[in-house]
DRENPAKOL-822963 format. One line per field, with one value per residue (C-alpha): residue in one letter; x, y, z. Coordinates in nm, 4 decimals. Layout:
<recs>
aa: (A; ...)
xx: (X; ...)
yy: (Y; ...)
zz: (Z; ...)
</recs>
This chain:
<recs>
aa: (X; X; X; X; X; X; X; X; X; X; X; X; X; X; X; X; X; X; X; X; X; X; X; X; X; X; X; X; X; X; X; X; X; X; X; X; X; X; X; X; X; X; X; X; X; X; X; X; X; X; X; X; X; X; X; X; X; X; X; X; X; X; X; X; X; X; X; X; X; X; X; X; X; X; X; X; X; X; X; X; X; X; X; X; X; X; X; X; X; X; X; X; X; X; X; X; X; X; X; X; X; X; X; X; X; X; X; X; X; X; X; X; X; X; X; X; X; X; X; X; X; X; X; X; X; X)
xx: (0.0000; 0.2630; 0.4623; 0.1452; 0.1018; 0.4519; 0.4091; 0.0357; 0.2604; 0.5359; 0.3144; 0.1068; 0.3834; 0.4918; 0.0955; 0.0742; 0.3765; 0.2397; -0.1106; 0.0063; 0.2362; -0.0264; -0.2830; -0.5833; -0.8319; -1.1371; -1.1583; -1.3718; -1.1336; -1.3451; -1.3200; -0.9280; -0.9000; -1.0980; -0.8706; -0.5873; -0.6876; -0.7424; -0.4943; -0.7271; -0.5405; -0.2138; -0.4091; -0.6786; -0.7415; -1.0479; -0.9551; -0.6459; -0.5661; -0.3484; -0.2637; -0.6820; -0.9379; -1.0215; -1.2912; -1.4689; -1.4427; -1.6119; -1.8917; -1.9627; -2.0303; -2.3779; -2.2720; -2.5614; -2.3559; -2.4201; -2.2602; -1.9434; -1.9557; -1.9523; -1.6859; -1.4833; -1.5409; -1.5346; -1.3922; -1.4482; -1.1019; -1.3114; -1.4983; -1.1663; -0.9175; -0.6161; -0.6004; -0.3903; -0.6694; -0.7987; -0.7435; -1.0628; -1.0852; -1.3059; -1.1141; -1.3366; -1.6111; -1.9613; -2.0348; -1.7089; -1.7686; -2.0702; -1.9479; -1.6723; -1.9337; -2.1644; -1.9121; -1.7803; -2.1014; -2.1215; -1.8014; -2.0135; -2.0866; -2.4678; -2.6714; -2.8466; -3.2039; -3.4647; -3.5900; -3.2885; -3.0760; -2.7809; -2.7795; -3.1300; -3.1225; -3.1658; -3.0919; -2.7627; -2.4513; -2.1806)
yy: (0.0000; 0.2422; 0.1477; 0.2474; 0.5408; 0.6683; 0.5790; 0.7628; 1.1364; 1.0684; 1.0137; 1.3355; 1.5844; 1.4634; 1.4627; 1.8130; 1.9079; 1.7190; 1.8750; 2.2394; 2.2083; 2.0411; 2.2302; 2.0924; 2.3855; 2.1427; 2.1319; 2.4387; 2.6383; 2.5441; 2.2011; 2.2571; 2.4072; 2.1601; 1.8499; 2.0315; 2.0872; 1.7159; 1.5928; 1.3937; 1.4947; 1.2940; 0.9835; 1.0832; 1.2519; 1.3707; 1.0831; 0.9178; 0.6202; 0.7500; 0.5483; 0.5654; 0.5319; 0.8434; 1.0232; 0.9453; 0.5779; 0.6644; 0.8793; 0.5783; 0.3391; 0.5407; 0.6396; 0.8717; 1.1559; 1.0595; 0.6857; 0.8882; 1.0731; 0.7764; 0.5889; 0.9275; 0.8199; 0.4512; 0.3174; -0.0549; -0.1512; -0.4443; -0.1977; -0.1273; -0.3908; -0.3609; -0.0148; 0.0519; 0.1016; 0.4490; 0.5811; 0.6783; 1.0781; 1.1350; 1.4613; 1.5777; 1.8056; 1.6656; 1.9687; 1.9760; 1.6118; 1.6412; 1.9403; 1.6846; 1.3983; 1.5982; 1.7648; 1.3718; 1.2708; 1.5764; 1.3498; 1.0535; 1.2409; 1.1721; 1.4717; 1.5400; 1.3939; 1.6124; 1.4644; 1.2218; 1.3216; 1.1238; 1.2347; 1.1259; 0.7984; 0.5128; 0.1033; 0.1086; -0.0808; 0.1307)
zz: (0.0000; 0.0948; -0.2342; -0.4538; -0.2516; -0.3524; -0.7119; -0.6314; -0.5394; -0.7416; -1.0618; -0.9214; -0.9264; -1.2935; -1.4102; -1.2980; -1.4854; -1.7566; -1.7789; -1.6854; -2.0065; -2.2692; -2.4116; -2.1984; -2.3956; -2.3869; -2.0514; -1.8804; -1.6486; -1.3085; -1.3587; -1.4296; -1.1152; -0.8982; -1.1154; -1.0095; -0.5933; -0.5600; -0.7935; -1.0408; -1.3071; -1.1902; -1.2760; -1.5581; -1.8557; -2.0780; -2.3498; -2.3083; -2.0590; -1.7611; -1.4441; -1.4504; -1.7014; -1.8969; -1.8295; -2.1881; -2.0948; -1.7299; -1.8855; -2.1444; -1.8560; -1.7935; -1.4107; -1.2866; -1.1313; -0.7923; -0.8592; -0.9577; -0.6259; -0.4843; -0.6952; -0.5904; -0.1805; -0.2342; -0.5591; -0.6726; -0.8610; -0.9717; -1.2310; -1.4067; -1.4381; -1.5304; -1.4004; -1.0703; -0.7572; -0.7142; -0.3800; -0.1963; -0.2485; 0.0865; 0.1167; -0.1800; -0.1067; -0.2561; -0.4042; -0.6148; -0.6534; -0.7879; -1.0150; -1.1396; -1.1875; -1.4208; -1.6240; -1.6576; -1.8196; -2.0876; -2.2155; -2.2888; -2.6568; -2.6468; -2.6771; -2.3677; -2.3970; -2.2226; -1.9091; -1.9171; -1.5685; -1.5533; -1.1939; -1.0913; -1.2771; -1.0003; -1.0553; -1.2319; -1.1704; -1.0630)
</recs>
């Protein structure tokens, strides 16, 4: 545990180089600044496999935005094989969870459907 936590801050300091340096234009400047307070962007990206999943492949899955909140708190490795375990982000606030959850699913590239809520949606897997 304490070896991936290492890896976890030494990866973090080399993402945020990383991210700070490539143009990252498609990403709205808020939700920049909340991926850079609690380090998300050490491990993900909008489109492109990191340490975790990218953020298109999350928003395909069909997460309502409050199943990403809680994949934030409590993730389930089991969901994502092959990727290194998440550490639980409880420091997280759940409003800028929540913030990061529902820009996550405007990445899924479906239009949004009227009375379709991601975020109210009840009964799927997460």
């Amino acid at each position: 545990m304490k070896k991936a936590l290492s890896f976890l801050l030494a990866t973090a300091g080399l993402a945020t180089a990383s991210f700070t340096a490539q143009a990252q234009d498609n990403i709205p400047d808020d939700m920049k600044a909340l991926m850079t307070k609690y380090t998300c962007i050490a491990c993900h990206r909008v489109d492109t496999k990191l340490v975790g999943p990218a953020y298109k492949d999350v928003a395909k899955r069909n997460y309502t935005n409050d199943q990403i909140v809680e994949l934030i708190y409590n993730p389930k490795p089991s969901n994502w094989p092959g990727y290194i375990a998440m550490a639980p982000m409880k420091q997280v606030p759940k409003e800028d969870a929540l913030k990061l959850a529902t820009w996550i699913n405007t990445l899924d590239g479906k239009p949004a459907k009227a009375g379709a809520k991601k975020g109210t949606a009840k009964g799927k897997k997460a």
